[in-house]
C-alpha positions as CSV (number, residue, x, y, z in Angstrom):
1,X,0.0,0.0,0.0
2,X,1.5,3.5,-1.3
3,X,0.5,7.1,-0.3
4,X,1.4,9.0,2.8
5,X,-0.9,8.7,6.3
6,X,-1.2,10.7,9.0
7,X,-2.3,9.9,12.6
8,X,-3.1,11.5,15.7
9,X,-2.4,10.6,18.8
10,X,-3.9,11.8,22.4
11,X,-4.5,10.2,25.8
12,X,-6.1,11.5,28.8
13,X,-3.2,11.0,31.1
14,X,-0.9,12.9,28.2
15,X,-0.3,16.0,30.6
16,X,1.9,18.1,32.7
17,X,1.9,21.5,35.1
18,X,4.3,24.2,34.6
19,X,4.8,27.6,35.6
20,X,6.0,30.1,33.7
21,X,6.6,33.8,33.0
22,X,7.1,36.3,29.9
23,X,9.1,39.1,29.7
24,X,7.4,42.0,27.9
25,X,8.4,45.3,26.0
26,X,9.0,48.4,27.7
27,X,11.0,46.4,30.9
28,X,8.1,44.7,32.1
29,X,8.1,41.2,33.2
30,X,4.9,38.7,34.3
31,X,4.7,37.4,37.6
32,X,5.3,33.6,38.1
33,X,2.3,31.4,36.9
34,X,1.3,28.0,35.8
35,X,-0.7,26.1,33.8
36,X,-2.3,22.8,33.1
37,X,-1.1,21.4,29.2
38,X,-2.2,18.4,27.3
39,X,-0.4,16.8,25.0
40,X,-0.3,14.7,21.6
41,X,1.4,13.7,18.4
42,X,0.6,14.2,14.6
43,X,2.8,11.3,12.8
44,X,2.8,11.3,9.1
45,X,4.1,9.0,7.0
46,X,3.8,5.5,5.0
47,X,2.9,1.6,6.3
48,X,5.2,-0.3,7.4
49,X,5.2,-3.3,5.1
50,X,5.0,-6.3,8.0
51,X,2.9,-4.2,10.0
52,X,0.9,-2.0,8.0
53,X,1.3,1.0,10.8
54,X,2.7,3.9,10.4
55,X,4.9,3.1,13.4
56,X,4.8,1.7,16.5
57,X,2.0,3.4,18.8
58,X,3.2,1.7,22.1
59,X,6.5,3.1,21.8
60,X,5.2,6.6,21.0
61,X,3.0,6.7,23.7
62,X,5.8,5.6,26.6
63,X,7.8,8.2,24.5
64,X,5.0,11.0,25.3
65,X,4.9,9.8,28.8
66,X,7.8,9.8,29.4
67,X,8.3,13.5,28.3
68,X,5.4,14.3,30.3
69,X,6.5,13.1,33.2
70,X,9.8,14.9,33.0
71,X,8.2,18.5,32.3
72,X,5.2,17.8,35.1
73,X,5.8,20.6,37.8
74,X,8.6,22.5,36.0
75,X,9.3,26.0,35.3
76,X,9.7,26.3,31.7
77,X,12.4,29.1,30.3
78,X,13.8,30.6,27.4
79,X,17.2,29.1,27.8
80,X,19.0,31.5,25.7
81,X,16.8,34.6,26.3
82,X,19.2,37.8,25.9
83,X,16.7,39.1,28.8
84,X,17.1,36.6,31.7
85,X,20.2,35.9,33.7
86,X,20.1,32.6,34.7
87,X,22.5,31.3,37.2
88,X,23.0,27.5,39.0
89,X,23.5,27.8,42.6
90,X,23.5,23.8,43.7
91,X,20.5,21.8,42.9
92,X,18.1,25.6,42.2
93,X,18.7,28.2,39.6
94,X,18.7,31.6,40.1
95,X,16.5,33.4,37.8
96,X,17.0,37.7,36.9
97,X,15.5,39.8,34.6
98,X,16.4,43.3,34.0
99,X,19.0,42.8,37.5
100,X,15.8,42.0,39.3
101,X,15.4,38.4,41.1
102,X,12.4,36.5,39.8
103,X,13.0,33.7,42.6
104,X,14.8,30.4,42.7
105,X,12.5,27.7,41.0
106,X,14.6,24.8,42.5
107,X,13.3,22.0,39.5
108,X,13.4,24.5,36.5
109,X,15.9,21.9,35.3
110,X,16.5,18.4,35.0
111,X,19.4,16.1,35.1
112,X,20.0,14.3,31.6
113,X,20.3,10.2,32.8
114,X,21.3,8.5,29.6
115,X,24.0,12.0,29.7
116,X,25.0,12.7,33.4
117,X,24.1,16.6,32.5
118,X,21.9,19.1,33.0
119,X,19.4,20.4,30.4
120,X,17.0,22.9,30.4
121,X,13.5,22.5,29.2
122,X,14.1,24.6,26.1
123,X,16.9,21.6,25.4
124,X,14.4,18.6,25.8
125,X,12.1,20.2,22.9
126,X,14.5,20.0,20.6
127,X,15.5,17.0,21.6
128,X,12.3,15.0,20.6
């Protein structure tokens, strides 16, 4: 069978909480907040010929999972963001904007385990 397919993927239990802030024009900066996110998958692509699937659906959804998991009750930042100073101080990060302290969110990042190293959550998106 030829042509391309595409498939959607959601799950009820496909969700994390994170806080988060943005920095706006003009200096100004949001206070710390969170929110509730769901998530899925568009895959797109043609059968496999033993299987006739696009590709393996229990592997994508401990995949999801697993990501998930990881971002549930993180703070998300821009990792690179010419407007935050971010700074480790042990196990917490120091976060600044404009010289002013925005708190210590002590799980903003997350150790690596196949790598040994810290990434931040910017990092794991492109990562997938």
């Amino acid at each position: 069978m030829s042509g391309a397919f595409k498939i959607t993927v959601t799950k009820e239990d496909l969700v994390f909480a994170a806080a988060h802030f943005i920095t706006l024009p003009g200096h100004r900066c949001e206070a710390l907040h969170g929110h509730n996110y769901r998530v899925g998958a568009a895959v797109e692509g043609g059968l496999e010929p033993e299987t006739w699937f696009v590709l393996d659906f229990i592997a994508l959804k401990r995949l999801l999972k697993q990501l998930t998991e990881e971002l549930d009750h993180r703070v998300l930042l821009p990792a690179h963001s010419p407007k935050l100073a971010i700074t480790e101080r042990g196990d917490a990060l120091a976060v600044a904007y404009d010289g002013r302290d925005r708190g210590r969110p002590a799980r903003a990042r997350h150790r690596d385990r196949d790598r040994g190293e810290l990434r931040t959550v910017g990092e794991l998106s492109r990562s997938v």
